[in-house]
LODRENGU-391697 format. One line per field, with one value per residue (C-alpha): y negated, x negated, z; residue in one letter; residue number from 1. Coordinates in steps of 0.1 Angstrom, whole numbers. Example, Ala and Ser with C-alpha at 12.3 -4.5 7.8 and 13.67 -1.06 7.14 Angstrom:
BEGIN
yy: c(45:11) .
xx: c(-123:-137) .
zz: c(78:71) .
res: c(A:S) .
n: c(1:2) .
// end
This chain:
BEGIN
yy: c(64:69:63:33:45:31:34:4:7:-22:-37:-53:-85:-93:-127:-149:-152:-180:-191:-197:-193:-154:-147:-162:-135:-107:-118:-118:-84:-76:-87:-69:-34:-43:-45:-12:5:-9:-14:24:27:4:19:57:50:51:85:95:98:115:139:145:151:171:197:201:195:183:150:162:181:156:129:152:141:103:110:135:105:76:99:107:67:66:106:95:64:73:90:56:41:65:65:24:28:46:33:3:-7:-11:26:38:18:26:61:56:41:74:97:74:78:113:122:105:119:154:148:142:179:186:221:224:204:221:209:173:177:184:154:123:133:143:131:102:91:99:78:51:52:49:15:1:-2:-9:-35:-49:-48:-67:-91:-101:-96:-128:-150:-160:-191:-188:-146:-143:-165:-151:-113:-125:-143:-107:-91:-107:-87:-58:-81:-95:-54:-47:-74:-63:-27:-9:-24:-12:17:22:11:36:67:57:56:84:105:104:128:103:72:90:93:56:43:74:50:13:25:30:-6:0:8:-27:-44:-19:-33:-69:-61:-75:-55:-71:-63:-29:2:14:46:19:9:42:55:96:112:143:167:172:184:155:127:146:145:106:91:109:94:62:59:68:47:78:59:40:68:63:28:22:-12:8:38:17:-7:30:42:13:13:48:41:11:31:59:36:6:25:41:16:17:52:57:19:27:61:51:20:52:64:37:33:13:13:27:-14:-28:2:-9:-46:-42:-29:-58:-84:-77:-88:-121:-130:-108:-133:-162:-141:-134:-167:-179:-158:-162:-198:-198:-175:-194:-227:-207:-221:-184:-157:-129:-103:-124:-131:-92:-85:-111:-102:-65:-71:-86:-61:-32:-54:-62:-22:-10:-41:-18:-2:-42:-51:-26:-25:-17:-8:-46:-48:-86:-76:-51:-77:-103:-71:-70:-103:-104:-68:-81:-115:-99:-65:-89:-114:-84:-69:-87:-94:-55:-55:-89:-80:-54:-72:-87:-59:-37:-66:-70:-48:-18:-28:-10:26:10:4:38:57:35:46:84:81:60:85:109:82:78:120:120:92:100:138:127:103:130:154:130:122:160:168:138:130:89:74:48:72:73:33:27:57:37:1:21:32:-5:-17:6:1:-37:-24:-7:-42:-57:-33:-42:-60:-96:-94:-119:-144:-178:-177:-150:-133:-134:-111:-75:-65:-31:-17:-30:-11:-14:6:-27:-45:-71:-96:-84:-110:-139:-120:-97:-102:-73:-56:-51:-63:-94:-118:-113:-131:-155:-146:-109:-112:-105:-118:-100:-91:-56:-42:-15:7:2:-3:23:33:43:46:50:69:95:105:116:123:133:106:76:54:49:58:24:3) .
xx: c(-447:-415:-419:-406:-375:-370:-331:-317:-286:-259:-249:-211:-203:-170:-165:-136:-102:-93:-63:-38:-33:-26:-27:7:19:5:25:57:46:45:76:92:77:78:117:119:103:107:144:147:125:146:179:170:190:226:214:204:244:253:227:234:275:268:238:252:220:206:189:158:160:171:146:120:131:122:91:76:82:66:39:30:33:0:-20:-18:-31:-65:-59:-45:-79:-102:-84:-86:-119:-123:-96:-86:-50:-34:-28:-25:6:23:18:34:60:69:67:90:119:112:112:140:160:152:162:198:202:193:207:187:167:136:142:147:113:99:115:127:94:63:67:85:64:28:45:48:14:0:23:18:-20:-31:-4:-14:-54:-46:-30:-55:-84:-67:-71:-90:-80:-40:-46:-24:2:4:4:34:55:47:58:95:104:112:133:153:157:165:195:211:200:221:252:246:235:266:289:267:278:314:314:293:281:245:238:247:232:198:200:208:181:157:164:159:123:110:108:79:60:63:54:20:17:12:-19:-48:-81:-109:-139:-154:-147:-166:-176:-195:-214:-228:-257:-251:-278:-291:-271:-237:-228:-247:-232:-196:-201:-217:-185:-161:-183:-180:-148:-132:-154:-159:-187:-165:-151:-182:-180:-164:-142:-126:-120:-102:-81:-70:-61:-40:-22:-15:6:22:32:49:78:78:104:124:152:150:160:182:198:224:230:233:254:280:274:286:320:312:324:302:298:293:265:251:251:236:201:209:206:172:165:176:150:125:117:113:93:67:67:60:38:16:14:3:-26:-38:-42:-67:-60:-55:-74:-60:-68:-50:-16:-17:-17:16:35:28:37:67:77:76:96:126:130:126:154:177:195:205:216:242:258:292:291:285:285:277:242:232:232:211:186:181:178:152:134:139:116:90:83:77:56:33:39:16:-13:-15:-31:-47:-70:-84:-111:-122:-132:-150:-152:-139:-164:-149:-116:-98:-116:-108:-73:-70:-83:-65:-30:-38:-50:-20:3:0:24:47:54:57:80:112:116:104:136:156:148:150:187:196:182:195:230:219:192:184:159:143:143:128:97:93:85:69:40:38:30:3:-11:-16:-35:-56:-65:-77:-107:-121:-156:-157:-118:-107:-136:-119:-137:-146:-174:-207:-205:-217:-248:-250:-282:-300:-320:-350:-334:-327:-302:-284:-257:-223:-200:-184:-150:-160:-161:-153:-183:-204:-234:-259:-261:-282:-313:-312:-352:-342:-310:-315:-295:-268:-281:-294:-321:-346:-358:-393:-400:-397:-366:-372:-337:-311:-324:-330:-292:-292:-330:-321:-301:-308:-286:-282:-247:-259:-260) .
zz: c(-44:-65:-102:-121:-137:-177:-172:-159:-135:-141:-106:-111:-105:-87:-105:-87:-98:-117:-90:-120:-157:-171:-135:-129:-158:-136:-107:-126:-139:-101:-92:-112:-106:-72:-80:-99:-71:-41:-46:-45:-18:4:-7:2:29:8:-9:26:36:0:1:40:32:-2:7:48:59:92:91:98:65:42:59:38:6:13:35:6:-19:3:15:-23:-31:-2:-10:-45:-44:-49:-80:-91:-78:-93:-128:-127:-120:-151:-178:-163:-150:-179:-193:-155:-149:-180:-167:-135:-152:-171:-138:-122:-148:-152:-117:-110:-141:-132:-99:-106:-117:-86:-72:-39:-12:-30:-62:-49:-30:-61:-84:-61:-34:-53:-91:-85:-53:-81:-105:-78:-63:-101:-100:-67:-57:-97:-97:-61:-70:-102:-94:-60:-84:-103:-78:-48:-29:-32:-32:-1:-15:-53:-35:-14:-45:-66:-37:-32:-61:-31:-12:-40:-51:-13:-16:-47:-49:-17:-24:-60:-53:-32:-61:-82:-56:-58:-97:-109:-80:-71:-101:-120:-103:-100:-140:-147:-119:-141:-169:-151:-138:-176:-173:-152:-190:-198:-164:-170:-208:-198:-179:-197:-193:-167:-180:-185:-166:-138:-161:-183:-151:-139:-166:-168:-153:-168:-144:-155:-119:-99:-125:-116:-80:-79:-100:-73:-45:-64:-75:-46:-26:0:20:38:57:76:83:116:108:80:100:129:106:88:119:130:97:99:129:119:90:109:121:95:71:96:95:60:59:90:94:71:85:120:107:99:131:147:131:97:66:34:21:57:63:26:32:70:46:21:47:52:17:26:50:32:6:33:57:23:10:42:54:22:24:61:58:28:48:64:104:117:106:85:108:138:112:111:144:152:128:137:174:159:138:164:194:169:160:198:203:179:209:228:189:182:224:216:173:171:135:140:160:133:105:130:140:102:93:122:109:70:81:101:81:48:68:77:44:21:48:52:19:19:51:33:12:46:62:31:4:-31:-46:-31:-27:-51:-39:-9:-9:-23:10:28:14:19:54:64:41:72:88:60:56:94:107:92:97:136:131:119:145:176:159:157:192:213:189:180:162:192:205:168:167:201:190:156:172:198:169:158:186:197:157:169:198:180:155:183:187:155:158:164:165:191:174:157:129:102:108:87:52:55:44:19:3:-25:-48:-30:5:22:28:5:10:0:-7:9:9:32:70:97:92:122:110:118:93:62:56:27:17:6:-10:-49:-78:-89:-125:-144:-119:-125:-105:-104:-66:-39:-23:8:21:-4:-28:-2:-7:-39:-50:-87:-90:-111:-89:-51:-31:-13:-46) .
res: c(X:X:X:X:X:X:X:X:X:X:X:X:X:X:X:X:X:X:X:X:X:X:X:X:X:X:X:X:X:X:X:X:X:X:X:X:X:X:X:X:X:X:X:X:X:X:X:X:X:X:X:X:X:X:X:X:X:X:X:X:X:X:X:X:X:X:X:X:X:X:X:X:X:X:X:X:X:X:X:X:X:X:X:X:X:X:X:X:X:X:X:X:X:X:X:X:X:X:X:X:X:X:X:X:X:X:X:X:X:X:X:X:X:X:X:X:X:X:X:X:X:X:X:X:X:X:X:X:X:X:X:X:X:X:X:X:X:X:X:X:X:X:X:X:X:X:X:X:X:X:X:X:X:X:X:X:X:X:X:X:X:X:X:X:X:X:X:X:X:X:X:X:X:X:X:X:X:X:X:X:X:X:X:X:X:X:X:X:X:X:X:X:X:X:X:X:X:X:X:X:X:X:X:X:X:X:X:X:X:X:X:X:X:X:X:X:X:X:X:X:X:X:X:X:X:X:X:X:X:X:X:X:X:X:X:X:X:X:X:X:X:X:X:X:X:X:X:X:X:X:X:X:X:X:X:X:X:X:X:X:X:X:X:X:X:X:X:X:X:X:X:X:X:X:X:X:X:X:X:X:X:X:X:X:X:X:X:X:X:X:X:X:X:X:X:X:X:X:X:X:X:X:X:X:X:X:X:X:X:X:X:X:X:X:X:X:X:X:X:X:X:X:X:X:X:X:X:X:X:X:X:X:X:X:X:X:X:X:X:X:X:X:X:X:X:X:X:X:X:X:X:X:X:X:X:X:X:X:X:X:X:X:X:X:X:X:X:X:X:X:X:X:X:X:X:X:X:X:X:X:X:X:X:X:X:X:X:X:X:X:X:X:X:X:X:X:X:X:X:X:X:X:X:X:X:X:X:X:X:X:X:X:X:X:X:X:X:X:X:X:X:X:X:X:X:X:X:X:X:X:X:X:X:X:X:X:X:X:X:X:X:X:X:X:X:X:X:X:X:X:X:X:X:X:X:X:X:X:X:X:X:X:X:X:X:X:X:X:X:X:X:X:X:X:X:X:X:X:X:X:X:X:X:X:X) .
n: c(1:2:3:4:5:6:7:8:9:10:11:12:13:14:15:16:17:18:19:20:21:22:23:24:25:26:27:28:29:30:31:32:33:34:35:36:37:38:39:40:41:42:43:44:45:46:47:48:49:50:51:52:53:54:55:56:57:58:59:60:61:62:63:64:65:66:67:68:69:70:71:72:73:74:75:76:77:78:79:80:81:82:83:84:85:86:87:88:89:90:91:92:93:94:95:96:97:98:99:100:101:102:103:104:105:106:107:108:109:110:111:112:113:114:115:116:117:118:119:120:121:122:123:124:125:126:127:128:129:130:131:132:133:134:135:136:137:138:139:140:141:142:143:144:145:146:147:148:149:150:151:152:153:154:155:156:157:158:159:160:161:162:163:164:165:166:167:168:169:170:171:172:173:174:175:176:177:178:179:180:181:182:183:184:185:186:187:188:189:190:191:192:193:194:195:196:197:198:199:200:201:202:203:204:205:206:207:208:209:210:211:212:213:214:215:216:217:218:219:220:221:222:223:224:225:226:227:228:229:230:231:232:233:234:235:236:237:238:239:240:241:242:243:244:245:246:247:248:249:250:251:252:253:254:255:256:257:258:259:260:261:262:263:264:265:266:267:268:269:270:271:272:273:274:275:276:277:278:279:280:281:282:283:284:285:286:287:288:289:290:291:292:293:294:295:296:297:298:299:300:301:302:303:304:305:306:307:308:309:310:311:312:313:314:315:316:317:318:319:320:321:322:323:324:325:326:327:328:329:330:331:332:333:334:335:336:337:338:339:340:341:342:343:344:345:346:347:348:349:350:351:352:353:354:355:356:357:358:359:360:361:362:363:364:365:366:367:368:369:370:371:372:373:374:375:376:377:378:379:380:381:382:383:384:385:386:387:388:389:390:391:392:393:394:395:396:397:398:399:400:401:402:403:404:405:406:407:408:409:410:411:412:413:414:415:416:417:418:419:420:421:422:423:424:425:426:427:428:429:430:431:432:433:434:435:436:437:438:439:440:441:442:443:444:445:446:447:448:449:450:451:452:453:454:455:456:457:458:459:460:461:462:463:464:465:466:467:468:469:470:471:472:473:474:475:476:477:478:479:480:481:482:483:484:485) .
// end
């Protein structure tokens, strides 16, 4: 029989957002760092022919550059995660903000491909996963019933950026180099600070949630398993959604990169290349808002939203080739209108599935394995691009591949459990302090799990640990707490 212990262990609450008020200032605050850093993100693509003409690289070679930085934005992630978890968005944002600028300032004195690997890849992509997920998890912590719509409004900020930002950027090259445009957008992604500074703290910490145990090495080792929310990497519907992500990932920025390059290829000029990327900011804003507003009226299942728009996503890019028969420049700006409408309709329901399938408890450790699984995609798709262009002389090849990983990423959604069900499934069950199991909460659903009973669910207050724990505490027996709790 295991002794009473006299320490109590604080089990968190995840209270529900209050659909409105301060929340509304958090989305603002969204959109705009979604601007700031989305709206260089989306405009690689004109530094993409500078750097390609100025260093006399292949493509494969300079496709590094913006695969290190969006593959940093997802392996870094979980730092963000871990250090919200511990001192709250607020200071982590601001933080992100700072590596942004500085990455991008030291990467317009670039001398080598190295060097820019270094700035524009891995410092400025950790200074945008510190701003992205944080940003993301506030704001869907601040509301519940309209979450998928007030994600979606935050998240228009990338196609409003997309519109303005590649024709600027080009204007940019043509006045001061990219040295010199690297430097000035280095100064416009300080902003990020104050986007970070309006964040308003949510409670306590995590840290203030987790008594420290009298092992300095155990108490180390149980905040990393907690923070980072490492159980779920043995949870099956988390495993398969990461998978399917990871492949929908390795071809969703593609044309972001390589549009504007194969525009060139194909006998454009510098501002017609540019605009064919703007264009997909038009539709980018309509395919968010809309998407956002259907998945909130609740008549289709999240899960089944992200498997259309998915399916959609991936036929318009392998449709590339039929778009641009002949250098069309008229079919290139109707392929991206179509690609700009159904990449931001799946956009925002990527994120907003997520607290179905582990629940909002663990959704910002959560979200933060997510992004460095799928990062494996990101640091992969475009050098594939680049090297498919190098070996076969056109980027068709590259487009048709990219939809190609889409589509089989859908594939893969549809073998999550109780996928092809109408309605959500019952709430997963996790461990309660006494080794059995315990009702989650109602925002969870792809969990392969029966329903819990209603006798043994226990309230979620401060419990002791004065029954046995036959089960969980198992895992860590010198452990005042349970990995399960």
């Amino acid at each position: 029989m295991t002794k009473a212990n006299p320490q109590p262990v604080a089990q968190r609450v995840e209270p529900q957002g209050p659909d409105g008020g301060y929340g509304w200032v958090m989305v603002g605050a969204m959109f705009f760092s979604y601007m700031l850093v989305f709206g260089v993100i989306r405009s690689l693509g004109v530094f993409f022919v500078a750097f390609v003409e100025y260093f006399e690289e292949s493509a494969q070679a300079i496709s590094w550059i913006s695969s290190i930085g969006l593959a940093a934005v997802q392996f870094f992630s979980p730092l963000g995660t871990a250090l919200c978890n511990a001192y709250g968005a607020r200071p982590v944002v601001m933080a992100g903000g700072c590596l942004t600028g500085l990455g991008l300032i030291l990467a317009s004195q670039a001398k080598c491909l190295i060097h820019l690997y270094l700035t524009m890849g891995v410092i400025t992509g950790m200074g945008w996963a510190l701003v992205f997920t944080p940003m993301m998890a506030t704001v869907m912590r601040c509301f519940t019933h309209r979450r998928s719509l007030a994600v979606s409004l935050g998240s228009t900020g990338s196609g409003i950026a997309c519109f303005i930002s590649t024709p600027l950027f080009q204007l940019l090259l043509d006045t001061y180099s990219w040295r010199g445009s690297l430097l000035i957008l280095g100064g416009l992604s300080l902003n990020l600070v104050a986007c970070g500074a309006l964040i308003r703290p949510q409670g306590g910490s995590k840290t203030k949630t987790i008594q420290e145990s009298k092992s300095s090495c155990s108490a180390f080792l149980w905040k990393v398993y907690s923070y980072l929310e490492l159980s779920l990497l043995f949870e099956r519907p988390f495993v398969t959604y990461c998978v399917a992500v990871t492949l929908l990932n390795t071809g969703y920025f593609i044309p972001y990169i390589h549009l504007v390059a194969h525009a060139r290829q194909v006998g454009l000029s510098e501002y017609q290349a540019a605009f064919v990327i703007s264009a997909t900011g038009v539709t980018d804003i309509v395919g968010r808002v809309l998407s956002g507003w259907s998945a909130d009226l609740g008549r289709v299942r999240l899960i089944h939203w992200h498997t259309l728009w998915t399916s959609l996503t991936g036929v318009v890019i392998v449709m590339l080739p039929v778009a641009t028969l002949g250098g069309s420049y008229a079919g290139l700006v109707v392929f991206s209108l179509a690609y700009g409408f159904c990449a931001a309709a799946l956009s925002p329901i990527i994120i907003t599935v997520v607290p179905q399938i582990i629940g909002m408890d663990r959704m910002v450790g959560g979200l933060g394995l997510l992004m460095i699984i799928e990062s494996i995609g990101a640091l992969l798709g475009a050098p594939l691009s680049g090297f498919l262009k190098d070996y076969t002389g056109s980027y068709l090849t590259s487009f048709v591949l990219a939809g190609s990983f889409l589509l089989l990423g859908a594939l893969v959604i549809t073998t999550l459990p109780h996928f092809f069900s109408r309605t959500d499934p019952p709430p997963p069950r996790k461990c309660s302090t006494d080794g059995k199991k315990e009702a989650e909460s109602a925002e969870s659903g792809l969990m392969d799990n029966p329903a819990p009973n209603p006798d043994k669910l226990y309230p979620l207050e401060t419990i002791s640990y004065s029954e046995t724990l036959p089960s969980c505490a198992e895992t860590l027996p010198d452990q005042n707490h349970s990995l399960c709790s």
